[in-house]
N, C-alpha and C positions, 0 to 999 in steps of 0.2 A: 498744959502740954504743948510740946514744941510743934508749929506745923511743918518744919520740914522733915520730908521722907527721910525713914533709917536705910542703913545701906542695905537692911535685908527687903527691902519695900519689893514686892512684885514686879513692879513695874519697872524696875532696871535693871531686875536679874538678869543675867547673857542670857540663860535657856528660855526664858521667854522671848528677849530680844530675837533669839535664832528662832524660835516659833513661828514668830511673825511675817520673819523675812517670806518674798513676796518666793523667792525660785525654793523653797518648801512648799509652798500652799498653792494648790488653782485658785479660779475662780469661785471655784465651790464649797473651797475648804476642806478636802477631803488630800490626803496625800496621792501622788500618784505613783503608779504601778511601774515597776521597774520590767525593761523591755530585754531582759539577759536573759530567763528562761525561753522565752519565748522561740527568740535567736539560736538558742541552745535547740531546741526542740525540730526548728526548721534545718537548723545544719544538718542534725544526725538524719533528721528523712529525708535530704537531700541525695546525701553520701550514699544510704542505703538500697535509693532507685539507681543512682550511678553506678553502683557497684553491681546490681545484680541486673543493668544493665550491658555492663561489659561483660558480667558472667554469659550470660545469654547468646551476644555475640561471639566470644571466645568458643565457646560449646559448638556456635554454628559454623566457624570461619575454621576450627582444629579436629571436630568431630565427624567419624568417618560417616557418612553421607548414604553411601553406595548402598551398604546393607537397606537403609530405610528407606530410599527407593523402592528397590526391586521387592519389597514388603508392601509398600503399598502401592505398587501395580497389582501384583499377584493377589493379594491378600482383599485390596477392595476396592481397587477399579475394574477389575474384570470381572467379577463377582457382580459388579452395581450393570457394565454394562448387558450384561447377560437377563439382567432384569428389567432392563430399560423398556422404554417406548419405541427404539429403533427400530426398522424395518429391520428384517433377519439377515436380510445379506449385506447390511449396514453392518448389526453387530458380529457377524463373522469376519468380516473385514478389520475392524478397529479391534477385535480382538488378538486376530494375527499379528496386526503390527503391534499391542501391545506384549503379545509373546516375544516377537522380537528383538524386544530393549531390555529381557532379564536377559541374554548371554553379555549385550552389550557393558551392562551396569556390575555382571559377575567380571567380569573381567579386564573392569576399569577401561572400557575404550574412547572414553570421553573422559573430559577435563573439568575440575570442579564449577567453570564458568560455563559450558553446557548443559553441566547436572543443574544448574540454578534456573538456567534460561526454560530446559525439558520439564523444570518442578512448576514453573507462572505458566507453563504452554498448557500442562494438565491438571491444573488448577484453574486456570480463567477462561476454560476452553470450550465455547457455544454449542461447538458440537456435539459432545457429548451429552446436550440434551435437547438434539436435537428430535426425538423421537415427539415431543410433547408437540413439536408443527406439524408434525409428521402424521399426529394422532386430530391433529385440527383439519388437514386435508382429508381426509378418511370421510370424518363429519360431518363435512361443508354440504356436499348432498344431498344428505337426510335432513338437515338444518332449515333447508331451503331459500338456499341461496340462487340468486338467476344466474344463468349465463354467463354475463358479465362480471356479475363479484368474484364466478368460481375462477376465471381467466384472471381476474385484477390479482384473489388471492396467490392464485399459482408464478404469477409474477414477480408480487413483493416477497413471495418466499426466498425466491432465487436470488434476487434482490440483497434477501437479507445473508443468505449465504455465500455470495461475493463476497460481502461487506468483511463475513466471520474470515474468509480466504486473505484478504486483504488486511487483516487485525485490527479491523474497526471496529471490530461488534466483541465485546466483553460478557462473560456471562449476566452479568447485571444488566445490562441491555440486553438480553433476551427476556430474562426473569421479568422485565419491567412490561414488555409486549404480553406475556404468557398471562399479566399480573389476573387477569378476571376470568382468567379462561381454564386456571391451572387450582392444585392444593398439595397440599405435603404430604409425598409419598408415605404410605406405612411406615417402613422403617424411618422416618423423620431424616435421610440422606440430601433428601433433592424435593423435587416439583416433579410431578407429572399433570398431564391433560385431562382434566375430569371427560366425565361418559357423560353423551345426552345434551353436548351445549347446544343452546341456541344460535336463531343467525345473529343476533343483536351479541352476543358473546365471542363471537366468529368476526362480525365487523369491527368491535371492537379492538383486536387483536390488528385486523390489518389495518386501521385508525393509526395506534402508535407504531408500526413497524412500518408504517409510509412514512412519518414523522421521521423515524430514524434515518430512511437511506436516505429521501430528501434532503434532511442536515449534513449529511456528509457523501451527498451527493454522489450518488451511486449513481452507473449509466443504467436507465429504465430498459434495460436490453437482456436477452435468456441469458441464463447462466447455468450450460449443462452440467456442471460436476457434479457427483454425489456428495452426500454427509461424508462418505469415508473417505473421497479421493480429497474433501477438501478438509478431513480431519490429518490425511498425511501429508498433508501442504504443509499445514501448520504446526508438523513434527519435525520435517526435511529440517524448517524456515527455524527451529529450536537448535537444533542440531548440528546446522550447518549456514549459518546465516551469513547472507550476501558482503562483500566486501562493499564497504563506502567510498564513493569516489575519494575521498580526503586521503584514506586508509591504501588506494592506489598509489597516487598522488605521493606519498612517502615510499 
């Protein structure tokens, strides 16, 4: 028998030759996986958030507004503050004024960059809960607080509602002071002031709400307004916001 290889010999068919070849094979010997569906897969849920993110905006930037407003004044912010912790001639007050933004919103007297500005005003707005400090002064008393803490607390309050007058203090900056002192309303809406805290729960509270004005430096001086005169500061300031020197200037 001859020892040279026939032309059928294994070893120099092309298909095995292409076998071998190294850009078929890893290191492992195992083929590798083609990266086209994948790509396929990531395009389409791409496209998909794109899309139904322009939906979204489109819906917000062409859809009329106004109606769902004056719905959710009526319908559950005066409802909520009527329930609130407010002192009572707090919430008569802020309810008046918000009486008076359904003619405003019926009858389109503001422009869709006020309705935006008046939506983050009564959205991020401290005030409106502020009954739950409200409900911590009440307390401080029976809690047994001396002298001194009851004056320090009645300061950093006032303190803290400059700050809200000034639009320094976010509702999440209150919620964060409230955090040991406070629980979720019944209706899971908001945060109110639990009953029965202690002084160590009372100091706590005026602990992070020093931290706060501290940080953004609030002057340690009275600050007569009320919740509601300084909840319509921060209506006016939605509604009707100051000209920038820049905005002179042109």
């Amino acid at each position: 028998m001859s020892d040279t290889p026939s032309a059928n010999s294994p070893d120099d068919s092309p298909a095995n030759a292409s076998a071998a070849s190294p850009s078929a094979v890893n290191d492992g010997g195992s083929v590798e996986p083609s990266l086209g569906p994948a790509c396929l897969v990531l395009s389409i849920l791409s496209l998909a958030v794109f899309c139904a993110v322009c939906g979204i905006g489109s819906w917000f930037v062409f859809s009329d507004q106004y109606p769902y407003a004056e719905k959710g004044i009526t319908k559950q912010l005066i409802p909520w503050v009527a329930t609130s912790q407010l002192a009572e001639a707090d919430k008569r007050s802020i309810t008046q004024q918000l009486n008076a933004l359904v003619p405003i919103l019926q009858n389109r007297e503001i422009d869709r960059t006020q309705l935006t500005r008046l939506h983050f005003c009564l959205q991020d707005n401290p005030v409106l809960l502020w009954g739950a400090v409200q409900s911590i002064e009440l307390q401080a008393p029976e809690a047994g607080l001396s002298e001194t803490e009851l004056t320090s607390l009645k300061r950093v309050t006032q303190r803290l509602l400059r700050m809200a007058a000034n639009r320094q203090l976010g509702r999440r900056d209150l919620e964060f002071c409230l955090q040991n002192c406070s629980e979720v309303r019944a209706d899971g809406a908001s945060i109110e002031t639990k009953q029965g805290l202690t002084a160590e729960q009372i100091r706590d509270f005026m602990t992070r709400a020093e931290q706060l004005v501290v940080k953004n430096e609030v002057p340690n001086e009275p600050y007569e307004k009320t919740p509601a005169e300084t909840f319509a500061i921060l209506l006016d300031h939605a509604l009707n916001p100051p000209i920038e020197p820049a905005e002179i200037r042109k």
